[in-house]
Structures are given as structure tokens and as C-alpha cells.
N, C-alpha and C positions, 0 to 999 in steps of 0.2 A: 433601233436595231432592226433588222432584218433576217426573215425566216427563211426555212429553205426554199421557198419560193419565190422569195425576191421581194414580196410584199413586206411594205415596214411600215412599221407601228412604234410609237410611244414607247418609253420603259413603263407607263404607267397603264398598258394594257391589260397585265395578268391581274394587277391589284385592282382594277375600278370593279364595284358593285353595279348589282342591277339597278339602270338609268339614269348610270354616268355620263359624262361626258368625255372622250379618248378624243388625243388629239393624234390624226398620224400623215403622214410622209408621203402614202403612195396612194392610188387614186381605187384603188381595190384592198378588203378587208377581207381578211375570214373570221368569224365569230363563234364560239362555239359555248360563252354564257359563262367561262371559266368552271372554276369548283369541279374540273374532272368529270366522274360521273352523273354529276348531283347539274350539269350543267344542260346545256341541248345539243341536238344535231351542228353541226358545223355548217354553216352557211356561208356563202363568198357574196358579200358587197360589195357594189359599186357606188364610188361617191356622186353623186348628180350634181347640175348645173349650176346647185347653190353652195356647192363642195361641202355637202355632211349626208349623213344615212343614218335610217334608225332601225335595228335589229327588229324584227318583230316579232322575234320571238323572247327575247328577254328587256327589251326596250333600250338597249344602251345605244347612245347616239354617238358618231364617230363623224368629224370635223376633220379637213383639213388644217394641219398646223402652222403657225404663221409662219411664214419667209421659207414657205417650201416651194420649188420650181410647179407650173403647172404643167405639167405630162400629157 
């Protein structure tokens, strides 16, 4: 699915706990730890050269998903 910023992510983004693993679509994430308040600052990742990122602030690590185009 895709948010209003065009960044798409997983259906399984809002549900993963801290230091999951998300699988998603586009090559930029924003993360903000879920849980609402109880979560962190909203951060915009970028996937690198090995196509995954790891939040640092809550540890969740976010992978490209397979047989998605590379961007």
C-alpha cells in the first residue's frame, strides 16, 4: 500500500514490533516506531546498497521485498 507520499510499505508495517523485520516496495521509508505516542520521532530512511535499513531508533529493520523493481 502506499501513503500519501508515495512511499510503500508492506501491509505488515503498522503491526511489526520492535526489531522486526518489514518488507517494502520503495527505496525510502519513514518510521516512526508505531504505538502512536508511546512510539518515536518519525525518521525517513533510505534503503542502501545492500537494499535494507535499520531504524536506530527502535531497531526495526526494513528490506526490500522480493520481485520489486529496483528504483
Amino acid at each position: 500500500m502506499a501513503g500519501a507520499t508515495g512511499m510503500a510499505v508492506s501491509a505488515t508495517a503498522g503491526a511489526a514490533a520492535d526489531g522486526e523485520t518489514i518488507a517494502v516496495t520503495g527505496p525510502r521509508v519513514a518510521c516512526d516506531g508505531g504505538g502512536g505516542a508511546l512510539g518515536h520521532p518519525r525518521v525517513w530512511l533510505t534503503l542502501g546498497t545492500d537494499d535494507e535499513i535499520t531504524c536506530p531508533y527502535c531497531s526495526r529493520r526494513y528490506v526490500k521485498a522480493a520481485g520489486t523493481d529496483d528504483d
